[in-house]
SEDODO-415050 format. One record per atom (N, C-alpha, C): residue in one letter; x, y, z. Coordinates in pm, whole numbers, padded with zeros to 5 digits, always signed. Each point is the difference from the previous one (the first is absolute). Layout:
<sites>
aXYZ ...
</sites>
This chain:
<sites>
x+00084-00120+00000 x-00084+00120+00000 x+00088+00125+00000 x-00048+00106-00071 x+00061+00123-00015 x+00008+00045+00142 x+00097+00080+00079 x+00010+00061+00114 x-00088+00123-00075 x-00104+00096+00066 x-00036+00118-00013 x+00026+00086+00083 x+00002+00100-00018 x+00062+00133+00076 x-00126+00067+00063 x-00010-00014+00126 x-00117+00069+00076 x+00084+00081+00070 x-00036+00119+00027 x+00047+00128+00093 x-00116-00013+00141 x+00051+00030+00118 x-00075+00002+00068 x+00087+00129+00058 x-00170+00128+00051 x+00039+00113+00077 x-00150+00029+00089 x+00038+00114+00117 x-00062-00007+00051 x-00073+00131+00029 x-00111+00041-00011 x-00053+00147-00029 x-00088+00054+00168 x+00010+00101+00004 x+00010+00092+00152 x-00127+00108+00024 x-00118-00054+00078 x-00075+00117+00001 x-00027+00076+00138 x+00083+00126+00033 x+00020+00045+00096 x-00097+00122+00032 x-00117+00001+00070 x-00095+00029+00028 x+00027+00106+00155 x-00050+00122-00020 x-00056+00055+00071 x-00114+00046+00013 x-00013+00130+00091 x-00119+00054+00047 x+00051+00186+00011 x-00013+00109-00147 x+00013+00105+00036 x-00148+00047-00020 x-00035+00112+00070 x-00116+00118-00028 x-00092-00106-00011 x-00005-00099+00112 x-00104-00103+00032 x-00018-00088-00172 x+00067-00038-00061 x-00032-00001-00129 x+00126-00146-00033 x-00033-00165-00053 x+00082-00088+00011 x+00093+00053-00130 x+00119+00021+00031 x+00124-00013-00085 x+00105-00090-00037 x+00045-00036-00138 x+00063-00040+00008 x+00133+00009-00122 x+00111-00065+00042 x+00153+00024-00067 x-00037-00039-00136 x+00038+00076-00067 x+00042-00027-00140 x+00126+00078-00072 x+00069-00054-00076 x+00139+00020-00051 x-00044+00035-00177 x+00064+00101-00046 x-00014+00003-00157 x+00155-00067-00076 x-00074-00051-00107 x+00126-00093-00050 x+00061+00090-00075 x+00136-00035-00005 x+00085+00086-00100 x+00023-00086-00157 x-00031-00105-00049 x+00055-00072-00074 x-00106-00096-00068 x-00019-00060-00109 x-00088-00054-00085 x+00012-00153+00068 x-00105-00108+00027 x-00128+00074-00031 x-00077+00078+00090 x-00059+00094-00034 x-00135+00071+00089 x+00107+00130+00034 x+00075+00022-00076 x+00089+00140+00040 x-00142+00089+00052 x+00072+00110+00073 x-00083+00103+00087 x-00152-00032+00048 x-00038-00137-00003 x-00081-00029+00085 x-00003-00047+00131 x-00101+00041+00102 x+00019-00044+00124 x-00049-00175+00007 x+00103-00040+00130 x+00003-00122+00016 x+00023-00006+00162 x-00016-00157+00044 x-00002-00020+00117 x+00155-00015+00035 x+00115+00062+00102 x+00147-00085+00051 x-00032-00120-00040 x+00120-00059-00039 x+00036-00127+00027 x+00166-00048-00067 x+00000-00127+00034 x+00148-00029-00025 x+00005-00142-00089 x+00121-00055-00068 x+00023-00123-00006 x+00055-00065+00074 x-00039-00151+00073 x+00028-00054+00091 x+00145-00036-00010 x+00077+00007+00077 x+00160-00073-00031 x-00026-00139+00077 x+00091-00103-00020 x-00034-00125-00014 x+00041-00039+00177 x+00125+00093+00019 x-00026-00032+00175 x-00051+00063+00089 x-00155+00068-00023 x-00105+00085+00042 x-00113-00057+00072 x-00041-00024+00102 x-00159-00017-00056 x-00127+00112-00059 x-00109-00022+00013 x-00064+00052-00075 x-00040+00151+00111 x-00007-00025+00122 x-00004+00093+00091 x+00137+00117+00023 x+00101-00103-00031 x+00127+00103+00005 x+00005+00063-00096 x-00012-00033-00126 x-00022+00093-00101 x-00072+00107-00031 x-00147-00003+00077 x-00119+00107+00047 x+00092+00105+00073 x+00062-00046+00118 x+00027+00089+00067 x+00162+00097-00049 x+00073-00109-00097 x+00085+00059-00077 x-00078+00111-00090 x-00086-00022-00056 x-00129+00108-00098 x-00003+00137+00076 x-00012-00031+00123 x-00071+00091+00097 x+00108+00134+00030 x+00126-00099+00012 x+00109+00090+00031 x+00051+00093-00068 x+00000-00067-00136 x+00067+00071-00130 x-00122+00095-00031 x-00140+00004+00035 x-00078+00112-00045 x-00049+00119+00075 x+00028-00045+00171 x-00054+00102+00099 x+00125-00009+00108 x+00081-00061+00018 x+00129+00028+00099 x-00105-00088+00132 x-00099-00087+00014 x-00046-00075+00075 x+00041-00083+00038 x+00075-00032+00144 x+00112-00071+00003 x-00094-00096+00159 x-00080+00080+00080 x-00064-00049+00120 x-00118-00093-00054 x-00080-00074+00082 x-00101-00141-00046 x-00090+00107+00015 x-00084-00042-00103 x-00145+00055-00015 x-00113-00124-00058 x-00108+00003+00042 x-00080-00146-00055 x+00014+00046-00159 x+00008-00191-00031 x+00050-00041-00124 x-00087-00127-00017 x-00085-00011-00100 x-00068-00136-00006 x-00001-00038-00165 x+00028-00122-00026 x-00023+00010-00134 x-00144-00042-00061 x+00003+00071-00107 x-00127-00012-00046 x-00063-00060-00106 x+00098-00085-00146 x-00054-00082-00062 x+00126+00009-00120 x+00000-00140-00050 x+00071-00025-00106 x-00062+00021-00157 x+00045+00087-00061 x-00010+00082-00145 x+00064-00072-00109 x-00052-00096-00114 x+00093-00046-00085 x-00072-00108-00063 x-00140+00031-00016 x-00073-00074-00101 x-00016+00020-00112 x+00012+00163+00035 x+00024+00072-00167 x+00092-00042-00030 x+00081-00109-00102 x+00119+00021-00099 x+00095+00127-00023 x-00070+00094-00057 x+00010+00108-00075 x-00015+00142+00123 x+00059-00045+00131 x-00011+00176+00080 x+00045+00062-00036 x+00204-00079-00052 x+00055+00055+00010 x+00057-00002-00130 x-00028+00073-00110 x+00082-00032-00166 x+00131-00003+00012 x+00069+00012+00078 x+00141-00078+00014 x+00043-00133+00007 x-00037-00037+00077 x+00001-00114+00029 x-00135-00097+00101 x-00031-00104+00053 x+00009-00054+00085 x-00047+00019+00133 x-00091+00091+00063 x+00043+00051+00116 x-00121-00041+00062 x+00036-00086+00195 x-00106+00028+00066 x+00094+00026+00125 x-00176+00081+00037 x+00079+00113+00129 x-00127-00024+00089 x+00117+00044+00073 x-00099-00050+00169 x-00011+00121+00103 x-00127+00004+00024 x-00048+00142+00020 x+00029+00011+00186 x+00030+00113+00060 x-00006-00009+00114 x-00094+00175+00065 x-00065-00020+00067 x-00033+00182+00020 x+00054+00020+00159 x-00024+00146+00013 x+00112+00038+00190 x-00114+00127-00014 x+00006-00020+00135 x-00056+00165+00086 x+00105+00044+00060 x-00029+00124+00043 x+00089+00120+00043 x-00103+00076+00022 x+00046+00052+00111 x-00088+00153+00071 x+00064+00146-00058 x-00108+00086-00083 x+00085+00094-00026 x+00121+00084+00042 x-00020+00013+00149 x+00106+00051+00092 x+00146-00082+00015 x-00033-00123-00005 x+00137-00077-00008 x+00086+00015-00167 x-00119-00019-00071 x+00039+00012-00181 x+00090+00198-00042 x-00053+00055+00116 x+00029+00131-00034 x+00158-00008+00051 x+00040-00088+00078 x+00155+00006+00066 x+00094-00065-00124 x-00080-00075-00093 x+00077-00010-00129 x+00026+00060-00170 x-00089+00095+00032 x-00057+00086-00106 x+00139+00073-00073 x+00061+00045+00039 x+00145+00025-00079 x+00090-00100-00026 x-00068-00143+00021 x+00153-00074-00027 x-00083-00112-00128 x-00132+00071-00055 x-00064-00096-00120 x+00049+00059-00087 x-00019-00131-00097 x+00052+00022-00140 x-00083+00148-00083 x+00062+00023-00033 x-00071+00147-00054 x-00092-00049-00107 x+00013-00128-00079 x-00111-00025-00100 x-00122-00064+00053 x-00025-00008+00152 x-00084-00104+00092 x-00072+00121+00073 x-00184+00000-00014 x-00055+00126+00051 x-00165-00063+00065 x-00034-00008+00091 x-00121-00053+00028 x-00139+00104-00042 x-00053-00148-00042 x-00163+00075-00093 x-00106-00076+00079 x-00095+00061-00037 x-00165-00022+00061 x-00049-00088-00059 x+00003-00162+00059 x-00042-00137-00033 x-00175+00021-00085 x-00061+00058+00035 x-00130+00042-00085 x+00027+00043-00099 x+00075+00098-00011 x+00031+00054-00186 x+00049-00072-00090 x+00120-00112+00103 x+00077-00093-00088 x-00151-00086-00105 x-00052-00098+00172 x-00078-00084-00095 x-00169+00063-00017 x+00052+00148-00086 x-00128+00039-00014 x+00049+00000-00154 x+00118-00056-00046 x+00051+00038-00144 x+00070+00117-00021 x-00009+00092+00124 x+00057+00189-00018 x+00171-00054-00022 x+00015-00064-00028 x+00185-00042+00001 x+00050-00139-00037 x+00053+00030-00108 x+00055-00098-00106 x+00092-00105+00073 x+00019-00089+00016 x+00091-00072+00040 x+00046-00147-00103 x+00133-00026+00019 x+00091-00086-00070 x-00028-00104+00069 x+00004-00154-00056 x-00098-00117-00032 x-00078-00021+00090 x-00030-00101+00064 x-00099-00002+00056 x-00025+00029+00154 x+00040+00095+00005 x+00020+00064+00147 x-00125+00051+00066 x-00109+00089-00127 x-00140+00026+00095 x-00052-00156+00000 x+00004-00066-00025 x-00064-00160+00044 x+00021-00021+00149 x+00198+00005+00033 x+00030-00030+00108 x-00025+00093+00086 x-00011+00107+00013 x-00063+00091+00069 x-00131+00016+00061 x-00097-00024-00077 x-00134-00067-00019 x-00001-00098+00079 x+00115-00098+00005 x-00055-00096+00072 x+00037+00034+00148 x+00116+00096-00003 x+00058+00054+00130 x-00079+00054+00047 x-00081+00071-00045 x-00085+00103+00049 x-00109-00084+00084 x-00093-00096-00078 x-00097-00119+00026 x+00036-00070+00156 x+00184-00078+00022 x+00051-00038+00077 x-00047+00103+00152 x+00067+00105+00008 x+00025+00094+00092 x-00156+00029+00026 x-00114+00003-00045 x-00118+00038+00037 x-00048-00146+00025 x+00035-00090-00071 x-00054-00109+00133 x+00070-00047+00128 x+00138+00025-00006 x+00025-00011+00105 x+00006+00100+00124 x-00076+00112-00043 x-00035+00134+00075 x-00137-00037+00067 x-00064-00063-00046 x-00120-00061+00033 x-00029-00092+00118 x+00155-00080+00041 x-00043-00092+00101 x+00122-00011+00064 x+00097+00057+00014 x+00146+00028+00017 x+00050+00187+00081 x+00060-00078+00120 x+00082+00181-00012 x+00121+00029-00092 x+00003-00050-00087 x+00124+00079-00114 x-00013+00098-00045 x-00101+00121+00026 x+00006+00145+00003 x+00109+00064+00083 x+00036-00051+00091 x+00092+00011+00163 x+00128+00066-00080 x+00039-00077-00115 x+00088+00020-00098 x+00036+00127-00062 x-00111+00057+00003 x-00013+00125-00092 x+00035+00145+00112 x-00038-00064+00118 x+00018+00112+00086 x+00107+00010+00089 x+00035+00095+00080 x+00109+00078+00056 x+00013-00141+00128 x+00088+00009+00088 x+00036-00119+00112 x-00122+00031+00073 x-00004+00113+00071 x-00095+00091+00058 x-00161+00062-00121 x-00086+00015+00080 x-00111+00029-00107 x-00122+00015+00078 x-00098+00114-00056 x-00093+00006+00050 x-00149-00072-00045 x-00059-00019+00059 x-00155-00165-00046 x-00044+00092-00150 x+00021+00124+00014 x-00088+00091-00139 x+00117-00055-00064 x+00116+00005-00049 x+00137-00028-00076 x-00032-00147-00032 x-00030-00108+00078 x+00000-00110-00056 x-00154-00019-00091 x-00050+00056+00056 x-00168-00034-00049 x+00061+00064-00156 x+00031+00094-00061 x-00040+00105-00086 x+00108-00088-00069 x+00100-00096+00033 x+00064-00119-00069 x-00036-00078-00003 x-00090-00073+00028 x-00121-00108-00041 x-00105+00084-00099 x-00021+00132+00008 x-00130+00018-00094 x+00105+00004-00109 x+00129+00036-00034 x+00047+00050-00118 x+00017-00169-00060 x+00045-00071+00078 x+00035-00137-00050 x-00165-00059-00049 x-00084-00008+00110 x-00116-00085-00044 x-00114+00115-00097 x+00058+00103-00033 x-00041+00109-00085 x-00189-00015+00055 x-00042+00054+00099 x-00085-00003+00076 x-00026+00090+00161 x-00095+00056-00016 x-00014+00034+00164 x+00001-00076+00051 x+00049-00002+00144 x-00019-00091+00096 x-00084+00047+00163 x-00041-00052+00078 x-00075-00001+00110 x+00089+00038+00127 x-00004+00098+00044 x+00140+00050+00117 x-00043-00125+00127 x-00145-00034+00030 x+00019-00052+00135 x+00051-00194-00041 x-00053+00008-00152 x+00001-00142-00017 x+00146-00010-00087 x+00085+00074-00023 x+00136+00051+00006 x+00081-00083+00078 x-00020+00127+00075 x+00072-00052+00170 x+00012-00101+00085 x-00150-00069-00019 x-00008-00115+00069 x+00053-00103-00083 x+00032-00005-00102 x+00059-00134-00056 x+00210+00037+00032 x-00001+00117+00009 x+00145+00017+00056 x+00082-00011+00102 x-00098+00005+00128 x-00026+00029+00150 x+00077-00096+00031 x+00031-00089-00013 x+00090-00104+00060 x+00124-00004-00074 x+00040+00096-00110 x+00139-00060+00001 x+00050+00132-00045 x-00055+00141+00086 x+00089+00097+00019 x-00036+00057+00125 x+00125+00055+00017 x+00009+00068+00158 x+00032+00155-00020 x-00037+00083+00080 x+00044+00114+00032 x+00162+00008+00038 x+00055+00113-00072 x+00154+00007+00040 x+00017+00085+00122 x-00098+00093+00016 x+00022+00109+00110 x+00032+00099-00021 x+00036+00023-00141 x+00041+00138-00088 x-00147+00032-00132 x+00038+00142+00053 x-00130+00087-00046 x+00054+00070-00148 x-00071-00007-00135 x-00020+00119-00067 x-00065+00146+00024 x+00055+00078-00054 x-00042+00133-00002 x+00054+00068-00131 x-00103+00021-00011 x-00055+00044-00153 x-00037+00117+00017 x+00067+00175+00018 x-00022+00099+00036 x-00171-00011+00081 x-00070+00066-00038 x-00158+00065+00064 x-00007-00103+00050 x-00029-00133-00086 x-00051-00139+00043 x-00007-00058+00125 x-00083-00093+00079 x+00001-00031+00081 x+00159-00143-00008 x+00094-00013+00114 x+00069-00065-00017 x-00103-00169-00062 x+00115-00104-00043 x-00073-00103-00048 x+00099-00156+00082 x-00095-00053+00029 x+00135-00147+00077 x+00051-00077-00089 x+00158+00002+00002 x+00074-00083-00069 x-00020-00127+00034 x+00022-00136-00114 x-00016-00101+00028 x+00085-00074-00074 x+00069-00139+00019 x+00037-00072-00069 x-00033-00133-00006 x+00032-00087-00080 x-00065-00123-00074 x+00100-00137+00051 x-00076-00068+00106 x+00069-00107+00079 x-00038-00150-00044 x-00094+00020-00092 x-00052-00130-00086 x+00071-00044-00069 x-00062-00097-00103 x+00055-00105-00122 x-00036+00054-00091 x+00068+00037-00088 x-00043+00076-00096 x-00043-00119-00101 x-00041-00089-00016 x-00092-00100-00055 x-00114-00071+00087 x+00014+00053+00095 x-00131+00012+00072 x-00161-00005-00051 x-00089-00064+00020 x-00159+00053-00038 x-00018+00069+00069 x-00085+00148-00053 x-00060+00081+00098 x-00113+00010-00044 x-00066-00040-00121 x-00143+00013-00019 x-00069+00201+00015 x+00120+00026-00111 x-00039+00126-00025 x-00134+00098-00048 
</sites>
C-alpha cells in the first residue's frame, strides 16, 4: 500500500467576555491559501507533541499566555478531504476561557495580526473566514452554551474574586438569555463563598466579593 501523507494540526478558540458581549481570537493570514482572511490560531503538530501541548504551544506564540487557563477539547475536523487545498489536513479543535482582566495583562505581548471579534457577527456571516472555521466555531459556540446550562464553567470567564451580578451577566452572555436572580443564586449557593472584600463602584452601594470553591464540572441545574 502507498504510504499517504496526512498532516495533523491543531486549531485554538480563545474566548472571552468584553462589553458583556462573547469574543473571540482570530488571526489574519498572510499567505495563500485564504491570504488576508480571518482564521482561527492554530499550529502543526510536531511529532514529539501531544495534541494539548501543541494548543498551548498555539497559545503562546499568539497572546504571550504562558499561566493555565481552562482548556477542553472540542472535536475532530477532517471529513472534509478538501479543508485544506494543500494538502491532507485534520485538526483537532480545542477552545479556553479567560477573564477579560487577566487577558488584558497580555494584551501587548499578542501577535499584532491576532484581534478579538464578536462571536455573533462571526457566525452571523458579517466575517469571511478561511476553511472551515465558522463550522468549528459554530460548534464552539453550541458546546459552551450547553455546557453553561448545567455546569459552573462560566467561573472561567470571571475575575478570582467577583460579584453574584458579574457571574450571572456571564451566564446570560454564554446561555444568550435572561436569567432569574433568586433562581440564579440558588443553584450557586453551595459552591461559592464570600471573600470578605467589598467592591465600590464610586456612588454605588458597595457589592460582596465572592469566589468559586466548586467543581467546575459540577451540575448546578441552572
Amino acid at each position: 500500500m502507498k504510504h499517504q501523507k496526512i498532516s495533523l494540526a491543531v486549531d485554538l478558540l480563545l474566548f472571552t467576555i468584553i462589553e458583556d458581549k462573547l469574543q473571540l481570537l482570530l488571526t489574519k493570514r498572510k499567505e495563500e491559501p485564504f491570504a488576508d482572511m480571518l482564521c482561527l490560531p492554530g499550529v502543526a503538530v510536531f511529532e514529539e507533541e501531544t495534541l494539548y501541548d501543541a494548543t498551548n504551544r498555539c497559545l503562546v506564540e499568539k497572546t504571550g499566555i504562558k499561566e493555565k487557563i481552562y482548556m477542553e477539547q472540542l472535536y475532530t475536523f477532517g471529513d472534509d478531504l478538501n479543508r485544506d487545498p494543500r494538502n491532507r489536513v485534520v485538526s483537532v479543535s480545542y477552545y479556553a476561557l479567560i477573564p477579560e482582566a487577566k487577558l488584558m495583562a497580555y494584551i501587548d505581548n499578542m501577535s499584532p495580526d491576532a484581534h478579538f471579534y464578536d462571536v455573533n457577527k462571526i457566525l452571523a456571516k458579517k466575517t469571511k473566514l478561511a476553511y472551515d472555521h465558522r463550522e468549528i466555531i459554530r460548534l464552539a459556540r453550541e458546546r459552551l452554551k450547553g455546557k453553561a446550562d448545567y455546569t459552573s464553567i462560566g467561573v472561567s470567564l470571571c475575575d478570582d474574586e467577583f460579584t453574584l451580578p458579574d457571574l450571572q451577566k456571564v451566564y446570560e452572555v454564554l446561555l444568550d438569555k435572561n436569567l432569574y436572580k433568586a433562581n440564579f443564586r440558588k443553584a450557586f449557593a453551595d459552591v461559592v463563598e464570600e471573600t470578605g472584600n467589598m467592591r465600590r463602584d464610586g456612588a454605588y452601594r458597595p457589592s460582596k466579593l465572592y469566589r468559586y470553591i466548586g467543581d467546575k464540572d459540577a451540575h448546578l441545574h441552572i
